[in-house]
N, C-alpha and C positions, 0 to 999 in steps of 0.2 A: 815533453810537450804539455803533460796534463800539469806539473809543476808550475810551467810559465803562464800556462791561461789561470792557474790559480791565485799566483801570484798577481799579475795584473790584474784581477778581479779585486783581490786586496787593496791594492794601490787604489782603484778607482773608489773603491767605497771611504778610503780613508779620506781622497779628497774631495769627494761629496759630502763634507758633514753639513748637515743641517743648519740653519739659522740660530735653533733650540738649544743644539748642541752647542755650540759656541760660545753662548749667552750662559749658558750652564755654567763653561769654564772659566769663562769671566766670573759667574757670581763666587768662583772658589777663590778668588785672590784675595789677602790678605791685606786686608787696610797698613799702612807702614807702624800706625799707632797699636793696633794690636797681632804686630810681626815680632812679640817677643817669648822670650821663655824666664819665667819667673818661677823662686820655689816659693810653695803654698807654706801656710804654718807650721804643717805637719813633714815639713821638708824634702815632700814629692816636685817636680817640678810641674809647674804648669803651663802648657802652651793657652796664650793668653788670644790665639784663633777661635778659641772655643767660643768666644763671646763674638765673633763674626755676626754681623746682623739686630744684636740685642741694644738697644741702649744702656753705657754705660757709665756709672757715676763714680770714678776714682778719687779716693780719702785715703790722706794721711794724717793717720790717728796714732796717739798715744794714749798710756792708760792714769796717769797722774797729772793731767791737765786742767786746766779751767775749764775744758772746753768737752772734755771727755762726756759727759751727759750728754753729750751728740750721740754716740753710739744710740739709746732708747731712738732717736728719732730716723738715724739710718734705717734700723730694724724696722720702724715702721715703715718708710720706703720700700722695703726690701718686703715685707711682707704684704703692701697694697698691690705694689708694680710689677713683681716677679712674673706673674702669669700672662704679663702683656708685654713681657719682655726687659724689663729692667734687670739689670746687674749691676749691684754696688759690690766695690771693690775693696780692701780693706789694708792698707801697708803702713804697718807700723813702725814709725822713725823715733830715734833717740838726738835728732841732731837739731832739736827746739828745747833750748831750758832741758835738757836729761829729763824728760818728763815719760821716757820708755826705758825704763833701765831695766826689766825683765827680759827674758828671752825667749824665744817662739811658746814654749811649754806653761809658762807662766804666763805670758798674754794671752793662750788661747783660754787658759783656764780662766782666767780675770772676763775676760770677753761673757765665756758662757756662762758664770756663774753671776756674774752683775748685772747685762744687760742680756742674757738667753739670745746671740748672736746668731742666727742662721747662714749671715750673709758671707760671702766667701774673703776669707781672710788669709792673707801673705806673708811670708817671713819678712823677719825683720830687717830692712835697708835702709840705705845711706842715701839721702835729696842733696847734701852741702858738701857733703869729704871728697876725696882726692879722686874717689872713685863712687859715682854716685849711680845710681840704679842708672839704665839707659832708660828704661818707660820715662823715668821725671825728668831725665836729662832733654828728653822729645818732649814732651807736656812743659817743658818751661825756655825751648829755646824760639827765638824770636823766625829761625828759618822754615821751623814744620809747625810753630801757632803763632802765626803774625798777629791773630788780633786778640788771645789772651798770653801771651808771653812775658817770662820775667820770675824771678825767684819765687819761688815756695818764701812765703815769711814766715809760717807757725804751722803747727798743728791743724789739723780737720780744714786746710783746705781741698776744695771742690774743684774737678774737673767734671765737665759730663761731655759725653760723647756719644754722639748719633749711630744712628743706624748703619752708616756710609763708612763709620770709622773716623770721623772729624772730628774738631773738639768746638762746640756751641757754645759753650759756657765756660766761666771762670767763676768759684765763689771761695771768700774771703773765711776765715776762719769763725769769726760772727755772725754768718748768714747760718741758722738755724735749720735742718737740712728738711724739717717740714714745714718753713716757711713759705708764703704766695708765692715768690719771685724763684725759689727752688723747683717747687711742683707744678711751678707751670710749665717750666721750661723742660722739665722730663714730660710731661705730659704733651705740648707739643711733639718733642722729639718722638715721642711711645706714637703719637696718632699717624706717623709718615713710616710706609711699609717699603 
């Protein structure tokens, strides 16, 4: 007897959860853009949930580029916006012009010893080949980004992505990543909690 009134005391509390509660386990779900698992430079994986809540600014960067002197101005991003929640991202592709023809060990060393990288940087994937990352395959398909969709064309393009997990932005390989039109648009996103 003392079993069943226990047990029924259980049940009723489980379906009394609060309001709080629930909204709780909503805040745990996992935006679909960052429901992936990627390995980091160092070739741990990373569940890319971690960044749940943060704005994020996703680059694909190479280290023999035109365009590579972007890195100095991510890190400036990275080290203005971190504490109010930005996360720049870092996934170096080889499938623009062979402009990443090192491997994880050799771009992380290239990273910190040319531009002193803090920001969290990915092994090295594929945006174009037969099998391409799922992250870029979601970040360039027209079904999950109807209004920035469409191939990666180069090196150091911009995604950035809200707090909600959505993607706000698109920027082109020439947009300068401490440009007006880059840092406002983190810096809206950074102001919405």
């Amino acid at each position: 007897m003392l079993k069943i009134s226990l047990l029924l005391i259980a049940l009723m509390l489980v379906a009394c959860v609060s309001p709080a509660s629930a909204q709780e386990r909503d805040n745990k779900k996992v935006p679909a853009l960052l429901d992936f698992k990627m390995a980091g430079i160092d070739g741990k994986e990373v569940d890319l949930a971690k960044y749940r809540g943060k704005v994020v600014l996703i680059v694909n960067v190479a280290s023999e580029c035109g365009y590579t002197d972007q890195y100095k101005g991510l890190q400036a991003l990275h080290a203005k916006y971190a504490k109010d929640g930005l996360a720049v991202l870092g996934f170096p592709c080889n499938d623009f012009g062979n402009q990443e023809p090192g491997d994880n060990a050799a771009i992380k060393e290239f990273c910190s010893k040319e531009y002193s990288v803090t920001f969290d940087m990915f092994g090295k994937i594929v945006i174009l080949g037969q099998k391409p990352a799922p992250l870029f395959t979601h970040l360039m398909s027209e079904l999950t980004n109807p209004k920035h969709a469409g191939k990666v064309r180069w090196n150091f393009e911009k995604f950035l992505i809200g707090r909600d997990g959505t993607i706000v932005a698109r920027f082109l390989s020439d947009a300068e990543p401490e440009s007006d039109a880059v840092r406002k648009a983190i810096e809206v996103e950074l102001r919405k909690k």
